[in-house]
DRENTOR-271314 format. One record per atom (N, C-alpha, C): residue number from 1; atom name; x negated, y negated, z. Coordinates in steps of 0.02 Angstrom, whole numbers, padded with zeros to 5 digits. Layout:
<NUM; 'CA'; <X; Y; Z>>;
...
***
This chain:
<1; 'N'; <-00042; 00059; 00000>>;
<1; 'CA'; <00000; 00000; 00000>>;
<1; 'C'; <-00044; -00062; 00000>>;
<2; 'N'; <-00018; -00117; -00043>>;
<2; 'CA'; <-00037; -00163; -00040>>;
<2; 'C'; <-00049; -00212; 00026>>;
<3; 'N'; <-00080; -00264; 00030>>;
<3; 'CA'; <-00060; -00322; 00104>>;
<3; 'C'; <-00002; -00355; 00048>>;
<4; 'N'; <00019; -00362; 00003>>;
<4; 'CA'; <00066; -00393; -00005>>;
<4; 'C'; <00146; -00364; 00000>>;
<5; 'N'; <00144; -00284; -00001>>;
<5; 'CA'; <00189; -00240; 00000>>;
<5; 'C'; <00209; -00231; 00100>>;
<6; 'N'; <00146; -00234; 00136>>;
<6; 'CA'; <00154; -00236; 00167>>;
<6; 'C'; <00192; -00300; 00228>>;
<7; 'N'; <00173; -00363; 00204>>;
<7; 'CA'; <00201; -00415; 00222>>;
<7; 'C'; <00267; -00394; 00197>>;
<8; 'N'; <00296; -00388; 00155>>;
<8; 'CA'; <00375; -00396; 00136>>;
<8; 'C'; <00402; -00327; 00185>>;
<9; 'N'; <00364; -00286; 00219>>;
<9; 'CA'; <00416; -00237; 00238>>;
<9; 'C'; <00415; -00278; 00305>>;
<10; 'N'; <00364; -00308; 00329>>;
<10; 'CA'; <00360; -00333; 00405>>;
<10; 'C'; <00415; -00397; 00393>>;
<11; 'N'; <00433; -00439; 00355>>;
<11; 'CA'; <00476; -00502; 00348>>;
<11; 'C'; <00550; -00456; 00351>>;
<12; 'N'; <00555; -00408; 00320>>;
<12; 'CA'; <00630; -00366; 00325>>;
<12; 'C'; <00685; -00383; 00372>>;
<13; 'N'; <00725; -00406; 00356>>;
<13; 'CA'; <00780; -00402; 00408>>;
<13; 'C'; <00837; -00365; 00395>>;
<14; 'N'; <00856; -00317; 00467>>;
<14; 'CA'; <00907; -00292; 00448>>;
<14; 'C'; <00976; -00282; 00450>>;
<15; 'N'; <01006; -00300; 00395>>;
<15; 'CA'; <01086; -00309; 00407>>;
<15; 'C'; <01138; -00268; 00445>>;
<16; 'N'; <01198; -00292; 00471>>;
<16; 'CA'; <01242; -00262; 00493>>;
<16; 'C'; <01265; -00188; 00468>>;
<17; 'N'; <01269; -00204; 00388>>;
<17; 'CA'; <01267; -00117; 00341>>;
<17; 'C'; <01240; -00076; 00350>>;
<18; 'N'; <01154; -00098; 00364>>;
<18; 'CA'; <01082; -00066; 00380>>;
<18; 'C'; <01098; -00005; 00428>>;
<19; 'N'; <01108; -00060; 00475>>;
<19; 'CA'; <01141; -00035; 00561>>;
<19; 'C'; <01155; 00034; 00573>>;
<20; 'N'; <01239; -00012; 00527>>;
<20; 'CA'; <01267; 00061; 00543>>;
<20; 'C'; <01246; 00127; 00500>>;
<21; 'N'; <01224; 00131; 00443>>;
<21; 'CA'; <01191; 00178; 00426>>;
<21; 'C'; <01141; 00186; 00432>>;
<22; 'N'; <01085; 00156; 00507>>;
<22; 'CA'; <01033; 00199; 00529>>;
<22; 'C'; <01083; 00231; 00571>>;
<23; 'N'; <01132; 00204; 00639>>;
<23; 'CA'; <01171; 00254; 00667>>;
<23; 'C'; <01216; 00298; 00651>>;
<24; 'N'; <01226; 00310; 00575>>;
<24; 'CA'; <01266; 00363; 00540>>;
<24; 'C'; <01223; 00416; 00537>>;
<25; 'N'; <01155; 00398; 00530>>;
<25; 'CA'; <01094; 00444; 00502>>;
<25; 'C'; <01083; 00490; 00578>>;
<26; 'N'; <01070; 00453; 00616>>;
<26; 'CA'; <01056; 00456; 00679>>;
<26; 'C'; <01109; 00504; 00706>>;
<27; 'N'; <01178; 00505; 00720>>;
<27; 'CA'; <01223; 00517; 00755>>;
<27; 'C'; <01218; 00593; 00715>>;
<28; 'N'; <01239; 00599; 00625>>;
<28; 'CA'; <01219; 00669; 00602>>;
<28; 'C'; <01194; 00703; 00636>>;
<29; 'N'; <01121; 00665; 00632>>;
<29; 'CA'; <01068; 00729; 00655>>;
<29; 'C'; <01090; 00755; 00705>>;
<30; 'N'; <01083; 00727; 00790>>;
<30; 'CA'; <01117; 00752; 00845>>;
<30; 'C'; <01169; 00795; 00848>>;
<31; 'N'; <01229; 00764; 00794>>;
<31; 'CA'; <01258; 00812; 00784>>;
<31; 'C'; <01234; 00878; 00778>>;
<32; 'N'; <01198; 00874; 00732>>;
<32; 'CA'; <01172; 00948; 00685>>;
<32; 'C'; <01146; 00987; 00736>>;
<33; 'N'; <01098; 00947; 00767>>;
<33; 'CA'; <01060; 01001; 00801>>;
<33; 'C'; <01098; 01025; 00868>>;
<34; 'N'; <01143; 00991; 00907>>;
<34; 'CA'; <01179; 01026; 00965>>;
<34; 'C'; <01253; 01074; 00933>>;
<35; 'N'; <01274; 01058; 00851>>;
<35; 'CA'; <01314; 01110; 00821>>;
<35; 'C'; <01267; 01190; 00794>>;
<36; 'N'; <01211; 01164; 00794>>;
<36; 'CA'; <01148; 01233; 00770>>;
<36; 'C'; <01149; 01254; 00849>>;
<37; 'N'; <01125; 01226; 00913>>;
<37; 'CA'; <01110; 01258; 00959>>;
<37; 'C'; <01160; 01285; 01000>>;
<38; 'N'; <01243; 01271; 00987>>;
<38; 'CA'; <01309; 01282; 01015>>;
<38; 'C'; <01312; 01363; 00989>>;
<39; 'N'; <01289; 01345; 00897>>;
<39; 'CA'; <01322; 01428; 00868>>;
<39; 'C'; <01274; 01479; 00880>>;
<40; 'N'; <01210; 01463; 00877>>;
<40; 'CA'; <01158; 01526; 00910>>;
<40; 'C'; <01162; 01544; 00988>>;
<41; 'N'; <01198; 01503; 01014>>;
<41; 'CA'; <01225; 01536; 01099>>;
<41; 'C'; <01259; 01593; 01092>>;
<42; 'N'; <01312; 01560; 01049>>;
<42; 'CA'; <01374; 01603; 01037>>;
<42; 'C'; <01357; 01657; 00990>>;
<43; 'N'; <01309; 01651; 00956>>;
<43; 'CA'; <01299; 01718; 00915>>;
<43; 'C'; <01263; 01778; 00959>>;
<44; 'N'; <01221; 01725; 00995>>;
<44; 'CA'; <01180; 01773; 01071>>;
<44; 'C'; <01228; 01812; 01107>>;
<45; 'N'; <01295; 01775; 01115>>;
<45; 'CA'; <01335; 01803; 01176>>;
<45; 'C'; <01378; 01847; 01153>>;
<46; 'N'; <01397; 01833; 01083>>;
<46; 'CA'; <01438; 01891; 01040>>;
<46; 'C'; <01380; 01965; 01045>>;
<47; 'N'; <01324; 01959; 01023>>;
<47; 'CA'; <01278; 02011; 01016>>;
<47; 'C'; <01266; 02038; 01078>>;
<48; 'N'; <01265; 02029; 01139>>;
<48; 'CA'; <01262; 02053; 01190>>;
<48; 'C'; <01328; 02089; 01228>>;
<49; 'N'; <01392; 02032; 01205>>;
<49; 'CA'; <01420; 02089; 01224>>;
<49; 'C'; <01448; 02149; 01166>>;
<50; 'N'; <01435; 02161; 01104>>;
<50; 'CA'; <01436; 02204; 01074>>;
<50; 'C'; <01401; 02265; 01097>>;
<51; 'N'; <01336; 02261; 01117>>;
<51; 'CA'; <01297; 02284; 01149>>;
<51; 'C'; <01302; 02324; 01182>>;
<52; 'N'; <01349; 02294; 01250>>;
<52; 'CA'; <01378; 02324; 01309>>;
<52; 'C'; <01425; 02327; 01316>>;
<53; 'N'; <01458; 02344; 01253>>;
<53; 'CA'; <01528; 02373; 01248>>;
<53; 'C'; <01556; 02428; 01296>>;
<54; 'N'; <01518; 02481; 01291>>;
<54; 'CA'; <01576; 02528; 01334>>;
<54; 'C'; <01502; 02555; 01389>>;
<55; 'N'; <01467; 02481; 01424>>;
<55; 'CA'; <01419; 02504; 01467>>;
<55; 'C'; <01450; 02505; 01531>>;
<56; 'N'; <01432; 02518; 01595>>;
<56; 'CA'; <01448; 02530; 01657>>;
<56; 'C'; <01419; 02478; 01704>>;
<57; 'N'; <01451; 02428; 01727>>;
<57; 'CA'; <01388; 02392; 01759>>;
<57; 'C'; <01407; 02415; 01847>>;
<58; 'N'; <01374; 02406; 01875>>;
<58; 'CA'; <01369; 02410; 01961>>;
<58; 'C'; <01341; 02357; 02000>>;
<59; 'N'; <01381; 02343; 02041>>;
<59; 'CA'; <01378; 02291; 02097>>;
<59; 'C'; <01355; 02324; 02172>>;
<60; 'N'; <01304; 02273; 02212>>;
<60; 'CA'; <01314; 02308; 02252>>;
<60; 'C'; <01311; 02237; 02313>>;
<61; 'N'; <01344; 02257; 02364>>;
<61; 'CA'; <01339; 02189; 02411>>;
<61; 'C'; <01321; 02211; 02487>>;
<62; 'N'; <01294; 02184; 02525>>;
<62; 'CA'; <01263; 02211; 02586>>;
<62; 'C'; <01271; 02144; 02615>>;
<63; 'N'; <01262; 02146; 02693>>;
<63; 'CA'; <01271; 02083; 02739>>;
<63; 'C'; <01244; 02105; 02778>>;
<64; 'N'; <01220; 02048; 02819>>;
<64; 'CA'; <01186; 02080; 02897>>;
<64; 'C'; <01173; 02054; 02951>>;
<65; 'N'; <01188; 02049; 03007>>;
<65; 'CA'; <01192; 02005; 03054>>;
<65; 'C'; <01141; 02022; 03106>>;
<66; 'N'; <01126; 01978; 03142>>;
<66; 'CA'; <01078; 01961; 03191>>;
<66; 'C'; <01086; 01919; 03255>>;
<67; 'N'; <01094; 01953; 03321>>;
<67; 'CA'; <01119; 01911; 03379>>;
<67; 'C'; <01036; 01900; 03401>>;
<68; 'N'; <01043; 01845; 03433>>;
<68; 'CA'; <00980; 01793; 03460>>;
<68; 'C'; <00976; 01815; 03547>>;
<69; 'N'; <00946; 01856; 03568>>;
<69; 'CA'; <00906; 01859; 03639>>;
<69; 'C'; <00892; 01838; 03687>>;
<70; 'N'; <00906; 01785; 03681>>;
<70; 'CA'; <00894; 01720; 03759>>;
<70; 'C'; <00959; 01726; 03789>>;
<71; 'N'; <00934; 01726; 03848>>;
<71; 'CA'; <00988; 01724; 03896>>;
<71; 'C'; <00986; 01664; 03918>>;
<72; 'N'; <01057; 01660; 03932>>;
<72; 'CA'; <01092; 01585; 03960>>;
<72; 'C'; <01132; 01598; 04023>>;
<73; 'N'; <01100; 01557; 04084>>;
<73; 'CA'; <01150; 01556; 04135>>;
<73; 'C'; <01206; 01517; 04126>>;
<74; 'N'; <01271; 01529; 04117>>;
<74; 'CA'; <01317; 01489; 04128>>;
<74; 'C'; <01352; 01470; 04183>>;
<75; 'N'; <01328; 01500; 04224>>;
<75; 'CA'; <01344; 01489; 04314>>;
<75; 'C'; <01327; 01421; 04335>>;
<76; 'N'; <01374; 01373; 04339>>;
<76; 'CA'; <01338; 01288; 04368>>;
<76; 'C'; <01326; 01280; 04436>>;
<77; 'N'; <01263; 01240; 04462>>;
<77; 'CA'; <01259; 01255; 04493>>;
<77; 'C'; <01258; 01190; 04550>>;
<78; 'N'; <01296; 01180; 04613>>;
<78; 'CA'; <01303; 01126; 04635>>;
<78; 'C'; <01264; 01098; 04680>>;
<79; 'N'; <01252; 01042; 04664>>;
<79; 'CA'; <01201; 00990; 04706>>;
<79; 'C'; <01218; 00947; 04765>>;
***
């Protein structure tokens, strides 16, 4: 590029039209790419459960408690 090519892109101003079709350009893309990363979830989640169609799954749950050792007089005692 020229310095004279280059001065005219730096003087540029850009119009209201400009605008909105850098944010038309802009908004697409985003689009695109969270509509590309929505359908490969969903193609993930279709394929998995095809997968485990007629699998067996098992749960298992356990709890467990624990009493604390110190003894406490509760007898008050008067002064």
């Amino acid at each position: 590029m020229g310095e004279e090519t280059i001065k005219i892109i730096l003087n540029m101003k850009i119009t209201g039209n400009q605008w909105v079709e850098i944010i038309r350009a802009i908004s697409t893309a985003i689009i695109a790419i969270i509509t590309t990363l929505c359908v490969q979830s969903c193609t993930m989640s279709m394929s998995i459960a095809k997968n485990n169609n007629n699998a067996t799954q098992k749960t298992e749950q356990t709890a467990t408690s624990s009493v604390d050792s110190v003894k406490t007089n509760i007898n008050p005692k008067n002064y």
